[in-house]
C-alpha positions as CSV (number, residue, x, y, z in Angstrom):
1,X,-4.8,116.0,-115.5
2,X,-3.9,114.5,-118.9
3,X,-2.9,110.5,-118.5
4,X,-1.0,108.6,-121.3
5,X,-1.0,104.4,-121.3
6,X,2.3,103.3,-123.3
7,X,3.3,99.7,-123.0
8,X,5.6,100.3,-119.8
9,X,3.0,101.7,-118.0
10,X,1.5,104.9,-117.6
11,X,2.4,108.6,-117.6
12,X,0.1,111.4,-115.4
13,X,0.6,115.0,-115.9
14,X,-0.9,117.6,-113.9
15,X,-2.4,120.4,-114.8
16,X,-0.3,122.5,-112.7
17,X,2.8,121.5,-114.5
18,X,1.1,122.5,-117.9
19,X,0.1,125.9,-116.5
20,X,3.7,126.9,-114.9
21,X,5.5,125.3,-118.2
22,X,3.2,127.6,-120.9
23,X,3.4,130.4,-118.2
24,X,7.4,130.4,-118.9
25,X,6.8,130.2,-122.1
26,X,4.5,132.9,-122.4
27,X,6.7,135.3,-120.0
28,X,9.5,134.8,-121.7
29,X,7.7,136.2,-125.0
30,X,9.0,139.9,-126.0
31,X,5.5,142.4,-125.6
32,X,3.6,140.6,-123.0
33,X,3.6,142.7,-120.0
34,X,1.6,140.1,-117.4
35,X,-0.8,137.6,-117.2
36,X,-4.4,138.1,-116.5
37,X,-6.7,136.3,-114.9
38,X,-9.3,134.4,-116.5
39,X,-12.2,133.7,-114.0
40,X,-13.5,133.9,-110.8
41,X,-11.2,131.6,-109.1
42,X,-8.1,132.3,-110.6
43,X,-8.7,136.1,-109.8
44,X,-9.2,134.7,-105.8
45,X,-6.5,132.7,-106.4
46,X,-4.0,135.9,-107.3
47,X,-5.5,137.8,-104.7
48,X,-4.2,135.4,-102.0
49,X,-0.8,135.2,-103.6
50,X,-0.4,132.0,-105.3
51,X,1.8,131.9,-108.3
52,X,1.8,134.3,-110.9
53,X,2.4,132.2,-113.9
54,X,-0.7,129.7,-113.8
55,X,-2.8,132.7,-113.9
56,X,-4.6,133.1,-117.7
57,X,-3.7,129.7,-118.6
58,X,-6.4,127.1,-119.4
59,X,-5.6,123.7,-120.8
60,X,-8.4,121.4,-121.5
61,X,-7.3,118.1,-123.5
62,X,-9.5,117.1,-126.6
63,X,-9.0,113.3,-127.3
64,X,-5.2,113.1,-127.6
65,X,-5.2,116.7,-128.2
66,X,-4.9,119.8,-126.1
67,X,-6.8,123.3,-126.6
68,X,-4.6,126.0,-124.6
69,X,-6.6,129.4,-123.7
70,X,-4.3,132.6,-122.6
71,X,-5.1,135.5,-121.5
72,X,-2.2,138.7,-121.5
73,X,-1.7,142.0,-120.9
74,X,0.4,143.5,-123.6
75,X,3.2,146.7,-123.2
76,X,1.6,149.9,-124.5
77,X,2.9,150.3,-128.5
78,X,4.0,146.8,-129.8
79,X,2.4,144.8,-132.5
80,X,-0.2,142.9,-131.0
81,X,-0.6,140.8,-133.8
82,X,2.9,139.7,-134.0
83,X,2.9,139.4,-130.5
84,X,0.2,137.2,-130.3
85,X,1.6,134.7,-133.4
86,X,5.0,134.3,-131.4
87,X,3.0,133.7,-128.3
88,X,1.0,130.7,-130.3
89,X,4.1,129.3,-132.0
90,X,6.2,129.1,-129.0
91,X,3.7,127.7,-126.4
92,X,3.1,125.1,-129.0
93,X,6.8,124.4,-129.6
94,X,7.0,124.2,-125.9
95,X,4.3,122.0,-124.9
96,X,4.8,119.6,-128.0
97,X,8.8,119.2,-126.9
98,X,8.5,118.7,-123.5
99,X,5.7,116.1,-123.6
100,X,5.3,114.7,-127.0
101,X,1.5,115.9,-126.9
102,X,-0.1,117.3,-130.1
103,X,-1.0,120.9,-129.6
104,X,-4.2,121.6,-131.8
105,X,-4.7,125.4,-130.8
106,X,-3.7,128.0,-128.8
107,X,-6.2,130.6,-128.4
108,X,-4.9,134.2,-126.9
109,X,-6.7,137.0,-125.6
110,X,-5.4,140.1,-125.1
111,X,-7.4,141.3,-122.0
112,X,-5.5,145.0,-121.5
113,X,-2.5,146.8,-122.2
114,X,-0.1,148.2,-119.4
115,X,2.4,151.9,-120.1
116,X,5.5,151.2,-119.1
């Protein structure tokens, strides 16, 4: 939960709103074939069905900063590299516009690959 004190008052925003927000963003992103989970809990979590798109997606805030972890499967044959800088630049677009935060990185792994 990330909370921001402006003179009106103050703004609270989850951490599930973060996760489902980069997960669009993420899905949306030509090459990446799912998400993957990235611990114990979210792997329990995807086994009882909750939502797909908070799975992989870590956001930890760092002063008035946030450090976004992801973790994707990739389609068999595309440019993993390119894949992964469109990822990075859009998630950051995406978070910076829709909350006014300062992204400082976005760290994707690419945990497997999947054939079509």
């Amino acid at each position: 939960m990330i909370s921001l004190v402006n003179p009106n008052g103050s703004i609270i925003i989850t951490q599930e709103y973060f996760t489902n927000l980069i997960g669009y963003a993420v899905s949306s992103c030509y090459g990446v074939a799912d998400m993957a989970a990235s611990g114990t809990a979210q792997g329990l979590a995807s086994i009882f069905g909750r939502e797909k798109l908070s799975r992989g997606v870590k956001v930890k805030s760092d002063g008035s900063e946030l450090v976004i972890e992801l973790h994707i499967i990739v389609t068999y044959g595309v440019n993993i590299s390119a894949i992964v800088k469109s990822i990075m630049s859009k998630v950051s677009y995406t978070v910076e516009e829709a909350t006014g935060l300062t992204v400082s990185s976005v760290n994707v792994f690419v945990d497997g690959m999947k054939t079509e």
